[in-house]
C-alpha positions in Angstrom: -5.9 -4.6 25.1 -2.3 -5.0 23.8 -0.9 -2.4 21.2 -0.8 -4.4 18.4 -4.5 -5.5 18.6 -5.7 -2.0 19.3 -3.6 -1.0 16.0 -5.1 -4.2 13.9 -9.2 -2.8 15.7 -8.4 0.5 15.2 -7.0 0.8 11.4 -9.6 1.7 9.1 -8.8 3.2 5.2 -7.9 6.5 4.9 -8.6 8.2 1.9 -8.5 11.8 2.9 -5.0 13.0 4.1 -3.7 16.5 5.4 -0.3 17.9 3.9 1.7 16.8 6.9 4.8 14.6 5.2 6.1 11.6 6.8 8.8 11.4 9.4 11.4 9.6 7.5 12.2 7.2 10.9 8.5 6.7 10.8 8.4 5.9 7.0 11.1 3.1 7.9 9.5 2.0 10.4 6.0 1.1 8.7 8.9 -0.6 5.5 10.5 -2.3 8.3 7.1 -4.1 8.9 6.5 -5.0 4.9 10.0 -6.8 4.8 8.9 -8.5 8.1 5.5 -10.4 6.5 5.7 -13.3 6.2 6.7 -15.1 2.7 5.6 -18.1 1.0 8.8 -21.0 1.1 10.6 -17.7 2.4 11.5 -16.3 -0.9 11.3 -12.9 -0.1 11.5 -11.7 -4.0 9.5 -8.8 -3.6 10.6 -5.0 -3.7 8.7 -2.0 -2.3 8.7 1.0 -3.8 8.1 3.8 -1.7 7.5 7.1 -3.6 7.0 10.7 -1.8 7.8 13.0 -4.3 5.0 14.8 -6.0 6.0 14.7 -9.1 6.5 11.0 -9.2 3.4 10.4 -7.2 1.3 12.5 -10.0 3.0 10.5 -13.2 2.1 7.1 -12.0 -2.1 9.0 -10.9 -1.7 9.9 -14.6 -0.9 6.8 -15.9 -3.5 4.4 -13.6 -6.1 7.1 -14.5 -5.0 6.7 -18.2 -5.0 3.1 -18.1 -8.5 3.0 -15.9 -10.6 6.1 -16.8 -11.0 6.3 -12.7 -9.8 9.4 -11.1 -7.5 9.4 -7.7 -7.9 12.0 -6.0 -6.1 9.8 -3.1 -3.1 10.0 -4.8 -3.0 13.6 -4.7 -3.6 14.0 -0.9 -1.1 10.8 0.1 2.4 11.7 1.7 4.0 8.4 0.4 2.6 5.8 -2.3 4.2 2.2 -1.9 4.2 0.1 -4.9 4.6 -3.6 -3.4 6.0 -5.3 -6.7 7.4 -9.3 -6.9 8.8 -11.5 -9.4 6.0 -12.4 -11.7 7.3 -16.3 -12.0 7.0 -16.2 -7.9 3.5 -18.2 -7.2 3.1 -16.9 -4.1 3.7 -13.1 -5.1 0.3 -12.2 -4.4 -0.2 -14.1 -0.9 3.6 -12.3 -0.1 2.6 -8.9 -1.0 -0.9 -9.0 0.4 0.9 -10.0 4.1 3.0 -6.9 3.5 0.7 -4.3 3.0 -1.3 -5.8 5.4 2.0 -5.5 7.9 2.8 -2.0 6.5 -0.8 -0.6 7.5 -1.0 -2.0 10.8 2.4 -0.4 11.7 0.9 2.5 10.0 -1.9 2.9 12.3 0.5 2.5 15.3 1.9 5.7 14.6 -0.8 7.5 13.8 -0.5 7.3 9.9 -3.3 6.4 7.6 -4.0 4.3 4.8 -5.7 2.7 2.5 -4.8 -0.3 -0.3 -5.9 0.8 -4.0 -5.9 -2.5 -6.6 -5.8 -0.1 -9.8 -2.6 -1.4 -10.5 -3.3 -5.2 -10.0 -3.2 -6.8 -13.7 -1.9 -3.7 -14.9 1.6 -3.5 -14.9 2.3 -4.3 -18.6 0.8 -1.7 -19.9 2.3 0.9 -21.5 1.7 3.7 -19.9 2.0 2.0 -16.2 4.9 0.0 -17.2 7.2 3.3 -18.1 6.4 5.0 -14.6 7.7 1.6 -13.2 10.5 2.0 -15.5 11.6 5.4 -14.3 10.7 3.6 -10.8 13.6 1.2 -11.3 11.6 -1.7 -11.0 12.3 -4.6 -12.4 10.7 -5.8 -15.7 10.1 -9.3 -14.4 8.5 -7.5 -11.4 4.3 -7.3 -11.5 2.3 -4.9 -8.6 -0.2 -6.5 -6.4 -1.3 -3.0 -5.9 -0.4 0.2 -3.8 -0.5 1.0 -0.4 -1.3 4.8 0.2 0.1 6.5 3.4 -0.5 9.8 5.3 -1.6 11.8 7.9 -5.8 11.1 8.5 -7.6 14.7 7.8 -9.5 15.4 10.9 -12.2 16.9 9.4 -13.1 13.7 6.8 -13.0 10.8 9.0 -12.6 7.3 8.4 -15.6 5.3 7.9 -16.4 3.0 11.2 -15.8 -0.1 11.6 -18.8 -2.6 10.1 -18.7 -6.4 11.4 -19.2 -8.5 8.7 -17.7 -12.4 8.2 -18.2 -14.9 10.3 -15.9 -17.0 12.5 -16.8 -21.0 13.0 -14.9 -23.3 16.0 -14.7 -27.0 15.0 -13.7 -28.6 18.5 
C-alpha cells in the first residue's frame, strides 16, 4: 500500500491527546498540506489560524462552551487548535475549508499526529463572545470558521475508535 493511502486508512479522530507539543517543522508541514487543498475557481481566500498557546487555546474553549453549553475537554488536551476561517462572500468557503482540514489531517496522521474536526464553531462566528477571541486572533471580520481542526499526539492508553465501514460505492460502466 502507498503512504498516502495507508495515512488516508489509517487516520481515525483523536480526541484524547498526551502533553507532547508539536514539532514546529512538523506543524508546517501538516499547514503546508491545508494551503495545498484544493480551492473552488482557485480563490484561495481562506486563512488558518493555528493556535498552541494555552492560554489562547482555553479563551476561545471558554467562549464555544459559552456560546454552546457543551464542554471540550479536547481543547484542553490538543497541542495546536486550527481555526480554518474564509471570506464569508466566498461561495465555495465551505467546500475550500472542508478540503483543507481534510489535507491537514491526513498529513497529520503521516507523522504520527492526531486529530479530530469539532463543528462548534460552524454558524458561530458572529457571536459575541466567539467573535472577540477571533478578534484578538487577528482574523478578519469578513472571515466566518467552517470549524476547527484539533491536533496532537494520540494518548496510548485511550485509543481511537476503529474504523466502521459504512457508505456505499456504485460503478455505472
Amino acid at each position: 500500500m502507498n503512504e498516502v493511502m495507508d495515512a488516508i486508512r489509517s487516520r481515525r479522530s483523536v480526541r484524547n491527546y498526551t502533553d507532547r507539543k508539536i514539532e514546529d517543522e512538523v506543524l508546517a508541514e501538516i499547514m503546508d498540506a491545508a494551503i495545498h487543498a484544493p480551492s473552488g475557481n482557485g480563490l484561495k481566500t481562506w486563512r488558518f489560524t493555528v493556535i498552541t498557546n494555552r492560554e489562547m487555546i482555553t479563551k476561545l474553549k471558554d467562549a464555544v462552551e459559552k456560546d454552546s453549553g457543551i464542554p471540550f475537554k479536547i481543547y484542553d488536551q490538543a497541542a495546536a487548535v486550527v481555526i480554518p476561517t474564509n471570506k464569508r462572500d466566498n461561495t465555495f468557503g465551505i467546500e475550500d475549508n472542508s478540503a483543507a482540514i481534510m489535507s491537514m489531517m491526513i498529513a497529520a496522521q503521516s507523522f504520527g499526529v492526531g486529530s479530530v474536526w469539532i463543528n462548534r464553531i460552524k454558524g458561530r462566528s458572529d457571536l459575541p463572545s466567539i467573535r472577540a477571541v477571533f478578534r484578538e486572533l487577528g482574523i478578519p471580520e469578513d472571515h466566518i470558521a467552517y470549524g476547527t481542526c484539533v491536533l496532537g499526539y494520540p494518548d496510548p492508553e485511550h485509543p481511537a475508535a476503529p474504523y466502521k465501514e459504512k457508505g456505499d460505492i456504485v460503478y455505472v460502466k
